[in-house]
C-alpha angles and dihedrals in degrees: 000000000000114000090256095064095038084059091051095052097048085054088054096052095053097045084062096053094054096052095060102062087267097118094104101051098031099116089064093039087058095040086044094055095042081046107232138067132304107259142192098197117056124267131277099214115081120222117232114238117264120231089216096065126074116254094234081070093069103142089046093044094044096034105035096121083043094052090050078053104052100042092050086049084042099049091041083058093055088045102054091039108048126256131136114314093230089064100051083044093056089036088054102038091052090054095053093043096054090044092060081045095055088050086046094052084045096049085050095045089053094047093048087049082058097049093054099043088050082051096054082047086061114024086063090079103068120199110275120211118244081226131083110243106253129177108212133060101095087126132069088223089065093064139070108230115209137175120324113270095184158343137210134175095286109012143044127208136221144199109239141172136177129185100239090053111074127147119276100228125069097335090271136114122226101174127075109352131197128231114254089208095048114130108206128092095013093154099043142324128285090271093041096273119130117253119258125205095242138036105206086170136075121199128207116209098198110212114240124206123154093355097102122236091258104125081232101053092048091054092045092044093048099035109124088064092067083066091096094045130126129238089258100040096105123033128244105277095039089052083065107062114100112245119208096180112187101299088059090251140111102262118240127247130237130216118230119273131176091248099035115085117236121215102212090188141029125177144133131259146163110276101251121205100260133194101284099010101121093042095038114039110357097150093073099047117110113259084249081071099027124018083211104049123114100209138122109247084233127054135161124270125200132182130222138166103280117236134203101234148358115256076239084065112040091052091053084063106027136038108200126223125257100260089039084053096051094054096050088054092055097045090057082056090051090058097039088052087049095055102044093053092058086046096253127139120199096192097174099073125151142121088286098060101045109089115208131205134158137259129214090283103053089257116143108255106210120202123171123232148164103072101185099111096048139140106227124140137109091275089075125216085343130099119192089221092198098152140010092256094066100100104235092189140287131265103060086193100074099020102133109245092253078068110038094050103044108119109205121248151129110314076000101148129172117216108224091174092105101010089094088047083060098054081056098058092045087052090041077076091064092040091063095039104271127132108248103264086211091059122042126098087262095026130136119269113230092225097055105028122125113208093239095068090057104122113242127250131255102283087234087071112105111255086233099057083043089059093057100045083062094042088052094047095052110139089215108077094200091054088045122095114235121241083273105052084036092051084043091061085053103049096045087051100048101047112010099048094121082060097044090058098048096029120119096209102191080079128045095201094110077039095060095045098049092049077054094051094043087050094068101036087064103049084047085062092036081069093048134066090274093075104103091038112124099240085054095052084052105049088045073052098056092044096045082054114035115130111184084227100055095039078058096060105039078051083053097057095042092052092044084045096063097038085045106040118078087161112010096230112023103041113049125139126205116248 
């Protein structure tokens, strides 16, 4: 808080105090609340700085208990002494003010401790790969290519296995499964290997027009899909190559996250003639498989885990339920939030580009894939948009309106930190049944909506949940949560509402003990069988990345949703 506002608020508190009848014995009430004794000389304890307040503010930041002091001594004086009434009164009613402030700044520091402390808890526990580590694979020739599983604009994917890449868990594996009874490829595989039962891998043949078949300019060129790549996806001498990506700078990393997919290798190869190729894609063959074919004779390959379906897909064949729904859409948050805090910007996300499997319990399990429209360079979540030439993502259907609507100039910057959070609330549509509004032939543009002509939810959504899909799809970026407030809400309404109904929230003291409580419950289920369900891996998510300040806000808009809503979609007003 700025100094301004720190001074209004002490004005505020005391005038509270005097008002109720306190006037007499405030000097104790404020020493009572800072815990110690009213004194003349300043204190001897020094406060610790607060990370909320800006640097420039030292003293206050370093003497605000001795300040509190030093304006109740000062307005007993007055008191005692004689002077205008108006200015004992102002002298008085600082020093309690910044007393109550002082309780206030102990009870956060001791809250933030908590939170850290409940961070270091969780953070402990890193994602694990499905996959057994494995050290080779950096060659075509390693894998076993099977059918194709999917195209895209710029990409097809393939089913793949390789014997020394089996699932970690069990020996079994749970993704894309072949058909014993299958006829095709009985006596070996499409490149001469023999067939095997299962295909744990996916392969992505990357298309490669006007990029050149030299191992360097393909890297450079597709740079920015090596974002999701793990530390062993390239070897040694290919780490070292210097990639420029699209923005001219070396792309930026990502840890690995439960909804954010992992590339486990990442290498160049001669295009092969795979199953579908000339059917499917023969323009961007090489002209050694099609004389008409405009590609390069090299491309990039990359391996993932391989899934059974698309989000697209599930949802054409399936509708979730609404607790099922409410899960997946945290766990999109989840992997937004992931990705911002690292400085990365998908900025490509829809339904396509969202791969689903299950978990023990039969509960879709969401990663996020395909990186090559991404924002990911040293600048952060902002891109300097100087000219039209300058590429601001990919799907228009679902770019958020601060992005649709830049016009490029000079100083001219788009803030990608909450466009991807909005992608989320347009598919949470899909996710509860609904058709896209942004999709569909008389649906809304993202450029020129107004929040009142977004479609309501199902009425079996939770209000709540209602609530943060508009929140999410708020055309004003600065009035909009980010993917961790939003995923906060979520979280508090899913599993503290209990705590939401009976909480005083101008106080985080039940807060605090039932993120306590919910601390433990969860590293009691981490021991059983419930571990590597997805609502486990979300609520270890929640605790490895609570901030008191975030958790404040979320808290905020809860609190503004429920005195504001009347109906949680039809009757909004503005603040």
């Amino acid at each position: 808080m700025s100094v301004k506002h720190a001074l209004s608020r002490c004005l505020e508190l005391g005038r509270s105090v005097f008002q109720l009848g306190l006037i007499k014995p405030a000097g104790r009430v404020a020493a009572k609340l800072r815990g110690e004794r009213l004194r003349v000389s300043p204190p001897t304890r020094t406060v610790q700085p607060q990370s909320f307040l800006p640097s420039r503010y030292r003293f206050y930041r370093l003497s605000l208990s001795g300040l509190a002091a030093r304006l109740q001594s000062g307005g007993f004086r007055r008191l005692a002494g004689g002077g205008s009434p108006r200015n004992r009164a102002v002298f008085l009613a600082f020093g309690v003010g910044l007393g109550l402030i002082e309780q206030q700044l102990e009870e956060d520091r001791k809250s933030i401790a908590l939170c850290q402390e409940i961070q270091a808890i969780f953070r402990k526990k890193k994602f694990q790969t499905p996959l057994k580590s494995f050290t080779s694979g950096y060659k075509l020739e390693d894998y076993v290519i099977g059918k194709q599983i999917g195209k895209g604009c710029s990409a097809a994917v393939y089913e793949a296995a390789a014997p020394f890449a089996v699932p970690g868990e069990s020996g079994k594996c749970s993704l894309v499964e072949l058909n014993q009874n299958e006829s095709e490829n009985k006596n070996g595989g499409p490149l001469g290997f023999p067939t095997i039962p299962s295909f744990p891998l996916a392969v992505k043949m990357m298309w490669n027009i006007g990029a050149g078949s030299s191992s360097d300019a393909i890297f450079k060129s597709m740079s920015m899909e090596l974002v999701p790549a793990c530390t062993q996806a390239l070897t040694k001498e290919q780490g070292q190559i210097t990639l420029d990506g699209h923005f001219g700078l070396v792309p930026k990393r990502i840890t690995a996250h439960p909804n954010v997919i992992t590339v486990y290798r990442a290498f160049t190869a001669e295009v092969p003639l795979l199953p579908g190729a000339q059917e499917e894609y023969p323009d961007v063959l090489p002209a050694r498989l099609n004389p008409l074919g405009l590609g390069s004779n090299r491309t990039l390959f990359l391996v993932m885990k391989n899934y059974p379906c698309t989000l697209r897909q599930y949802l054409e064949l399936s509708v979730p339920d609404r607790m099922q729904a409410s899960l997946m859409l945290l766990q999109l948050l989840e992997g937004v939030d992931h990705l911002c805090r690292q400085g990365i910007a998908h900025r490509d996300l829809k339904s396509d580009n969202v791969l689903l499997e299950f978990d023990c319990a039969g509960c879709p399990r969401l990663v996020i894939t395909d990186f090559g429209c991404c924002l990911a360079e040293d600048f952060g979540l902002k891109l300097p948009f100087n000219s039209r030439w300058v590429s601001i993502g990919g799907n228009p259907c679902l770019m958020a309106p601060e992005v649709a609507t830049a016009v490029p100039g000079p100083g001219v910057t788009i803030d990608y930190s909450k466009a991807d959070a909005w992608a989320v609330g347009a598919i949470a549509y899909e996710l509860f049944g609904q058709p896209n509004p942004f999709y569909s032939s008389q649906g809304l543009e993202s450029r020129s909506y107004q929040e009142r002509q977004l479609p309501p939810l199902p009425d079996s959504v939770p209000a709540d949940v209602q609530l943060v899909v508009m929140l999410l799809l708020r055309r004003n970026n600065h009035k909009r949560p980010s993917a961790r407030v939003a995923a906060n809400m979520l979280h508090i309404c899913l599993w503290g509402k209990r705590v939401v109904a009976s909480l005083d929230w101008a106080r985080l003291d039940k807060m605090i003990d039932w993120l306590l409580c919910q601390s433990a419950v969860v590293l009691l289920k981490s021991r059983g069988s419930s571990g590597s369900s997805v609502e486990a891996e979300l609520q270890r998510a929640f605790l490895a990345n609570i901030e008191l300040e975030d958790l404040r806000t979320a808290v905020s808009f809860l609190m503004y949703g429920q005195a504001q809503w009347q109906s949680p979609l039809m009757h909004y007003t503005e603040p």
